[in-house]
C-alpha positions in Angstrom: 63.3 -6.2 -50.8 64.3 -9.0 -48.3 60.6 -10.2 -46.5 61.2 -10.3 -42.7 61.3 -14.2 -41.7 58.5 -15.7 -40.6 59.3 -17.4 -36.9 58.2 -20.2 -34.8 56.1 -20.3 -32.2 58.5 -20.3 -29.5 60.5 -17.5 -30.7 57.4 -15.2 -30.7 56.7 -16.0 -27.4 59.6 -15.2 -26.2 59.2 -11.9 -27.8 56.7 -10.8 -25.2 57.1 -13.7 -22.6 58.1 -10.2 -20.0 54.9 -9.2 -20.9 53.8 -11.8 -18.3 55.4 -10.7 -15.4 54.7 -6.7 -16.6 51.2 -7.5 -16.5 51.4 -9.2 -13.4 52.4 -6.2 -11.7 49.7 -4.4 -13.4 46.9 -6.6 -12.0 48.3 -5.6 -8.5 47.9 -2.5 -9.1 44.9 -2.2 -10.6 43.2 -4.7 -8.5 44.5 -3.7 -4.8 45.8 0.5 -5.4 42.5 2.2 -4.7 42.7 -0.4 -1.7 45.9 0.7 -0.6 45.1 3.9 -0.7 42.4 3.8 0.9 43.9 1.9 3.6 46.6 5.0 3.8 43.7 7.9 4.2 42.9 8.6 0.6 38.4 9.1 0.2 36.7 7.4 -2.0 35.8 10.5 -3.9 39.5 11.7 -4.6 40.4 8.2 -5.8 40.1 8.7 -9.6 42.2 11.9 -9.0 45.4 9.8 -7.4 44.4 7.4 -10.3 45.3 9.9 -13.2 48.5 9.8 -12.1 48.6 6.0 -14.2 47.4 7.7 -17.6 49.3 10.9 -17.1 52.5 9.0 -16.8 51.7 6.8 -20.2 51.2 10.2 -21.8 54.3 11.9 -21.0 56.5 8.5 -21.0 55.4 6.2 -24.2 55.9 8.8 -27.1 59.2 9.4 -25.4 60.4 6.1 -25.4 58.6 5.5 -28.6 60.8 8.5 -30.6 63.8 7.3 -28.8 63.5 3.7 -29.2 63.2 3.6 -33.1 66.9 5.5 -32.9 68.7 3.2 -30.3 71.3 1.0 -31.3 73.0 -0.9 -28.5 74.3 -4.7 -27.8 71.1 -5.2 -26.4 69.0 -4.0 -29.0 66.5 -1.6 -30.0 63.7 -1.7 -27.7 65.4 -4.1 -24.8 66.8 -1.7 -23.5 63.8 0.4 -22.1 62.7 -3.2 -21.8 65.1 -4.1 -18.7 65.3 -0.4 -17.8 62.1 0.2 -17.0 61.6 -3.2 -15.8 64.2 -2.6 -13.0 62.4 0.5 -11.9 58.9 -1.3 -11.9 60.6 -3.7 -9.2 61.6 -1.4 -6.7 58.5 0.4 -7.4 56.8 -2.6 -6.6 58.8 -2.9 -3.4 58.1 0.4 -2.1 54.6 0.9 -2.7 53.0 -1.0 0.0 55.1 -0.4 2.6 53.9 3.5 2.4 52.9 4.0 6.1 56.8 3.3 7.1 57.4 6.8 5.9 54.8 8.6 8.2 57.4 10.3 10.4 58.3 12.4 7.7 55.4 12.2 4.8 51.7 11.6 4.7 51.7 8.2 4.0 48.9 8.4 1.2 51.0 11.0 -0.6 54.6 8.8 -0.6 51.8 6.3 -1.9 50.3 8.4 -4.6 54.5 9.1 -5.3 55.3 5.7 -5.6 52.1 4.8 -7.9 53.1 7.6 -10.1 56.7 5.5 -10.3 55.5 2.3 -10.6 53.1 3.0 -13.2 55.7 5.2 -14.8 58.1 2.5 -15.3 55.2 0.3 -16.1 54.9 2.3 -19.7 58.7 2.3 -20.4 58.4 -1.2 -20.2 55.1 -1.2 -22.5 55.7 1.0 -24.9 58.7 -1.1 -26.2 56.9 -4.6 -26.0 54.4 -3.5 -28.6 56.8 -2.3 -31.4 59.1 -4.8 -30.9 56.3 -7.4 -32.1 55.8 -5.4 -34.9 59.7 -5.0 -35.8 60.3 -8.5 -35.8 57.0 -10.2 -37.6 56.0 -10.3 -40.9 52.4 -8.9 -41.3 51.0 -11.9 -42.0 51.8 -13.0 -38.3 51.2 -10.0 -36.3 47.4 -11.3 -35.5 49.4 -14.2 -33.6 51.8 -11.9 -32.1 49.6 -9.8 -30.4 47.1 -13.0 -29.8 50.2 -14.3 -27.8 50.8 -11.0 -25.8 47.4 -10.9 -25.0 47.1 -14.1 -24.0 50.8 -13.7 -21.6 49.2 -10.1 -20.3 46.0 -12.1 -18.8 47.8 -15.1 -17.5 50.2 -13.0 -15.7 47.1 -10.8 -14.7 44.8 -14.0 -13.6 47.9 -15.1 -10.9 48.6 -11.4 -10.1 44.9 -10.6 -9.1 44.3 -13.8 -7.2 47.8 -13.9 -5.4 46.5 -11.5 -2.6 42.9 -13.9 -2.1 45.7 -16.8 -2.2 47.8 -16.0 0.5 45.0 -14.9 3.1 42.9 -18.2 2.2 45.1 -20.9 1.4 48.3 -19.9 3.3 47.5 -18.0 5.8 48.6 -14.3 5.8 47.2 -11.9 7.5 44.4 -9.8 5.8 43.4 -7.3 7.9 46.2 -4.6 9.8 45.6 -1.4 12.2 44.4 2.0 10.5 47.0 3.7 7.9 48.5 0.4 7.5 48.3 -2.3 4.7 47.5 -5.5 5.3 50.5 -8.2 4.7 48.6 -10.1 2.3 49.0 -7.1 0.0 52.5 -6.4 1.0 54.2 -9.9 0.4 51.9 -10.0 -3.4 53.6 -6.9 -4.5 56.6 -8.6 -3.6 56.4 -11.6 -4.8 54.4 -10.1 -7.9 58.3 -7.5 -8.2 60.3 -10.7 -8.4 58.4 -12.6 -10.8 57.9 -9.1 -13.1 62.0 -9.0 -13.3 62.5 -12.8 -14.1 60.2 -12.9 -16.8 61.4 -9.9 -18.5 65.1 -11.3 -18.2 63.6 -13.7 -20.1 62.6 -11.9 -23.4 66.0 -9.9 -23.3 68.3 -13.0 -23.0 66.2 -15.6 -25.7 65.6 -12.3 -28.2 68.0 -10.6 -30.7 66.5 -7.9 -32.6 67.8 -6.9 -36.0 70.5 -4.8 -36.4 69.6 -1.4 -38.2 71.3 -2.6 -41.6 69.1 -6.3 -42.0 66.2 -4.0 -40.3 66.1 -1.4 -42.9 66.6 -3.8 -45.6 63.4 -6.1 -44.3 61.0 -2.8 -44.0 62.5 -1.4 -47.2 64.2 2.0 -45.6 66.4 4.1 -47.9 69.3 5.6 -46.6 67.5 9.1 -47.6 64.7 8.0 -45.1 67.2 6.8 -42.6 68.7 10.3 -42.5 65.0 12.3 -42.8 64.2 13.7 -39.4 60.5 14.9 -38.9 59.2 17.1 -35.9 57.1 15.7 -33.4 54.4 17.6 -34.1 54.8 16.9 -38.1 54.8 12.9 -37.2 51.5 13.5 -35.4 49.7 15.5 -38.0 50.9 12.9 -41.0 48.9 9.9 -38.3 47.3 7.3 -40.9 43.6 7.8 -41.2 43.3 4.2 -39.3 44.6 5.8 -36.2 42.6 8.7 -36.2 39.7 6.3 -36.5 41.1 3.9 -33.9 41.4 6.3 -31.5 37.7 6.9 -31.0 37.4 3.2 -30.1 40.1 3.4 -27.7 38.1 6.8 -26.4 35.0 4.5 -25.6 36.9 1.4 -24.8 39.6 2.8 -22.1 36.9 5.2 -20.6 35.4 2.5 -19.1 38.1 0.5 -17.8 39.8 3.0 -15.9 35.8 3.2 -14.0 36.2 -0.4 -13.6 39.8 -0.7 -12.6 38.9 2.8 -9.8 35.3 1.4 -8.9 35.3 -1.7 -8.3 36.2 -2.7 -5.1 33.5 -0.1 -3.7 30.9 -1.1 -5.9 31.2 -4.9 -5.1 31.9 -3.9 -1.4 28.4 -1.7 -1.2 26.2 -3.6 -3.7 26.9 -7.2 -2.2 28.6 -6.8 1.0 26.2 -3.4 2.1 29.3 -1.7 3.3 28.3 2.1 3.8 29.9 4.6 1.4 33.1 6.0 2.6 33.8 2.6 4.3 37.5 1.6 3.5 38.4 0.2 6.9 36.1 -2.8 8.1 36.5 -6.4 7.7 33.8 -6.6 4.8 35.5 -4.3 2.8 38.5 -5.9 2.9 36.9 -9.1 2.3 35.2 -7.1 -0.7 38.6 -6.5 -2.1 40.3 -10.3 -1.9 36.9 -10.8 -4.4 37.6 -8.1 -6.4 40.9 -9.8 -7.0 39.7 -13.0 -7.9 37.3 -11.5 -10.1 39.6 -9.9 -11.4 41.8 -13.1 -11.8 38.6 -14.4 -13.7 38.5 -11.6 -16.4 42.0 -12.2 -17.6 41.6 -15.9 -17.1 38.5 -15.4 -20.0 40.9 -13.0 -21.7 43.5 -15.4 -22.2 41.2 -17.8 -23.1 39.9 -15.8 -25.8 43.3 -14.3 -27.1 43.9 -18.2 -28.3 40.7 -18.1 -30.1 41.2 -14.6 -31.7 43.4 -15.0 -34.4 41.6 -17.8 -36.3 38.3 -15.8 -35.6 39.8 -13.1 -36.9 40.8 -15.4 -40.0 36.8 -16.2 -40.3 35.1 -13.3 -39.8 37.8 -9.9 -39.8 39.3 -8.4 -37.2 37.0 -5.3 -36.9 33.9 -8.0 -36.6 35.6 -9.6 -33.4 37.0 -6.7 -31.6 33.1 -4.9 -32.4 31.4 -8.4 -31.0 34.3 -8.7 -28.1 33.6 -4.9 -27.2 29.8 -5.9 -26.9 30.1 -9.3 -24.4 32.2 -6.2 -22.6 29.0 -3.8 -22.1 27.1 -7.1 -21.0 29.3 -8.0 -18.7 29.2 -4.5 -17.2 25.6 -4.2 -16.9 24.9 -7.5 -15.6 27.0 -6.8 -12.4 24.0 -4.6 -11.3 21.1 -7.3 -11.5 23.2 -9.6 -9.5 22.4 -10.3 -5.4 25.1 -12.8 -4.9 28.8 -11.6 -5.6 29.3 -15.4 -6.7 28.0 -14.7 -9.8 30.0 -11.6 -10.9 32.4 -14.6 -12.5 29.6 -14.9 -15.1 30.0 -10.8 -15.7 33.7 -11.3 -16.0 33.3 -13.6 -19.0 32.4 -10.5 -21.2 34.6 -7.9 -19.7 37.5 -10.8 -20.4 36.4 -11.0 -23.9 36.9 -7.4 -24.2 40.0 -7.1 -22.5 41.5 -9.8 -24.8 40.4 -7.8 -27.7 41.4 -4.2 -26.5 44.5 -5.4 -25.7 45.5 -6.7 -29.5 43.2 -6.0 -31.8 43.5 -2.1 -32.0 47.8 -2.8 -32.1 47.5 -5.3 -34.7 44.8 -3.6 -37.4 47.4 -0.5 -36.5 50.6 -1.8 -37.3 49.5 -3.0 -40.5 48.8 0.7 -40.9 52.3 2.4 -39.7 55.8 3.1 -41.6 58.2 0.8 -40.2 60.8 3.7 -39.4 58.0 5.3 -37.5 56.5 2.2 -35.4 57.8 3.4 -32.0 56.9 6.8 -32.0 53.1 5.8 -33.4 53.0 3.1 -31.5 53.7 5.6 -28.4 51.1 8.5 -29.7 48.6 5.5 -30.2 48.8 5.6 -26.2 47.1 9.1 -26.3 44.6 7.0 -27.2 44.5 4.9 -23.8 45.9 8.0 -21.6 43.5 10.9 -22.7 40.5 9.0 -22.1 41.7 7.5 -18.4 42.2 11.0 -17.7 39.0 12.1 -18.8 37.3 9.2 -16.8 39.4 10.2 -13.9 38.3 13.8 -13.9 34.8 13.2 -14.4 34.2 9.7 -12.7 34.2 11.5 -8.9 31.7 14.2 -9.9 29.3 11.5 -11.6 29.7 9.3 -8.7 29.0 12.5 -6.2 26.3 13.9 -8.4 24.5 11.7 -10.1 24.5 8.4 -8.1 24.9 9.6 -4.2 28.5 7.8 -3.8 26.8 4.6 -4.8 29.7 3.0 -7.4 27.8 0.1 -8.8 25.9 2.7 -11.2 29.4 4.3 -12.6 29.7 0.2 -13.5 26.4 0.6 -15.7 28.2 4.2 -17.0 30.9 1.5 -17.8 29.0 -0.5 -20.2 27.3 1.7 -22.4 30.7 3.0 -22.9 31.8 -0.2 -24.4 28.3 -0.3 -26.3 29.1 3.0 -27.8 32.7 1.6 -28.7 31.5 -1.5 -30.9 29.5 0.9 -32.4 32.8 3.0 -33.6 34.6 -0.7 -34.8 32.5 -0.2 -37.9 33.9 3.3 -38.7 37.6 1.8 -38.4 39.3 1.3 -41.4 41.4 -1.9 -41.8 44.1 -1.7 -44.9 45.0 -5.3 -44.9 42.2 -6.9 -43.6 41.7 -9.0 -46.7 45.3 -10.6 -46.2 44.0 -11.7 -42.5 
């Protein structure tokens, strides 16, 4: 059997160098939808409900493009294609979703929104999905740590500019914060666009500087017979033949994606009530806005750690295992959580952001690289789709429950589904230890 060729640096990062601008995106959304929708109508309580439309769509989309993808065969490739595809969607997605409240003479504003969310994030997964097998098609095992240290580190460094850009153009340039009921405020709008242009380039980028192996080299490198080439296995037979790793994996991911879809929903009204004393239900004053340019840079701050930290991972991962650093990184996460609540000054919340990005970094690689090490090579798009059951399911849990905790248990007060946050990631470094890691020994 040939061994797949070990590559340099630059070649694996243009392998996910799209991921940049992806993720960019991303942090717009995350950081300023429940702002924008909010700004269209939407209350605080139904937020989580127009926010399961994100995890839905990664549940319906990535096994789809996953099952597809490992049987594509174009000029462009295996996986580029969905690449650029979804890519181009994810722009005009991008495009549309701010400018909601032109639409009002024919549809509530906050439901073209919640349409154009569902898109955006849509076309965010088909780009995704792709990205992550195609790191594992093209490296040898032995660098798959780096490759998804380097994604990790491109996701946050797109995030850290896409969070801040909004807090960027009101402060330093100028741009209008602040606009009339049902409206956005132009800030936002010209983010999202600049946030579609740079999402495009970037992913241009990967496609043009990457050629993926044609199916002959590609079966010889992962060792495919013909006879496997031609076996064809039912969905529902793939997912009940899952490696044990997964399985175990996926109860991380349950405790680990729970609470970042609370963070990604609750933030803004948490930092806007517990620091700025805006009333509950309060979406349209000054200080809320205000509340939400900080959220951003916050934001910005969490992937800044993250990136930071995704250069450190692989040759902690080298000293102490990978399930020791995702278990510790997981940890900093419930600090960082908790310690938003004991803070008066919103200032400080950087220092919280510190964890959180160490667990970002670590969510965002860890579980894909202790994974692929796990998967048949013929399979890795479709698993590495199912594995986003993993993210999805629990979002959508979160999403269902996170209004009624909020309403019952805390009195609208969001800061406390923060502290619900944490011990989520507490109980998630707890699960690390239960995960089994094949190959660990070779890392």
């Amino acid at each position: 059997m040939r061994q797949l060729p070990k590559l340099s640096f630059w070649q694996i990062w243009n392998i996910s160098f799209g991921f940049l601008g992806v993720q960019f995106g991303f942090a717009l959304q995350n950081a300023n939808a429940s702002r924008i929708l909010s700004n269209l109508g939407a209350d605080l309580h139904h937020l989580p409900l127009f926010w399961l439309a994100a995890p839905i769509m990664g549940l319906i989309v990535q096994p789809i493009v996953g099952h597809v993808s490992d049987r594509t065969w174009n000029r462009l490739g295996r996986r580029l294609p969905y690449i650029l595809g979804g890519a181009l969607v994810s722009m005009l997605a991008m495009f549309m979703m701010p400018n909601a409240s032109m639409v009002v003479a024919w549809m509530a504003p906050v439901l073209f929104g919640a349409i154009i969310f569902a898109l955006m994030d849509g076309s965010f997964n088909v780009t995704f999905q792709p990205f992550r097998a195609l790191v594992a098609d093209m490296l040898p095992d032995e660098q798959r740590n780096v490759g998804y240290s380097i994604q990790s580190f491109l996701i946050n460094a797109g995030a850290v500019i896409g969070s801040i850009l909004p807090y960027v153009l009101t402060n330093m340039m100028g741009v209008s914060n602040e606009a009339p009921d049902g409206q956005v405020p132009q800030s936002v709008i010209w983010s999202f666009y600049i946030g579609g242009a740079i999402l495009i380039i970037s992913v241009l980028v990967t496609v043009f500087k990457t050629k993926e192996y044609p199916p002959a080299e590609f079966n010889e490198y992962k060792n495919i017979s013909e006879a496997e080439q031609q076996e064809k296995q039912s969905f529902w037979v793939t997912l009940r033949s899952m490696p044990k790793t997964m399985v175990q994996l996926a109860v991380v991911q349950f405790f680990a994606w729970f609470a970042l879809y609370l963070m990604w929903v609750y933030t803004t009204p948490a930092v806007a009530q517990h620091f700025w004393h805006t009333p509950v239900g309060d979406a349209g004053s000054a200080q809320y806005n205000e509340a939400g340019n900080w959220v951003g840079i916050i934001f910005g701050a969490y992937s800044l750690f993250a990136a930071l930290f995704s250069i450190a991972m692989p040759w902690l991962a080298k000293q102490w295992g990978r399930k020791t650093v995702y278990a510790l990184a997981l940890l900093a996460g419930c600090l960082g959580f908790v310690s938003m609540y004991f803070l008066t000054n919103p200032n400080h919340l950087i220092v919280s952001m510190i964890g959180i990005g160490i667990a970002w970094a670590a969510i965002l690689s860890m579980p894909f690289a202790i994974l692929s090490s796990a998967l048949p090579a013929k399979k890795m798009g479709i698993y590495m789709g199912i594995f986003n059951f993993t993210i999805a399911g629990p979002q959508i849990i979160s999403g269902l429950l996170g209004g009624t905790i909020l309403k019952t248990f805390f009195d609208g007060q969001a800061i406390y589904i923060l502290i619900v946050a944490g011990v989520s990631m507490l109980l998630g470094a707890i699960a690390v230890y239960f995960v089994d890691d094949i190959h660990a020994k070779s890392h």
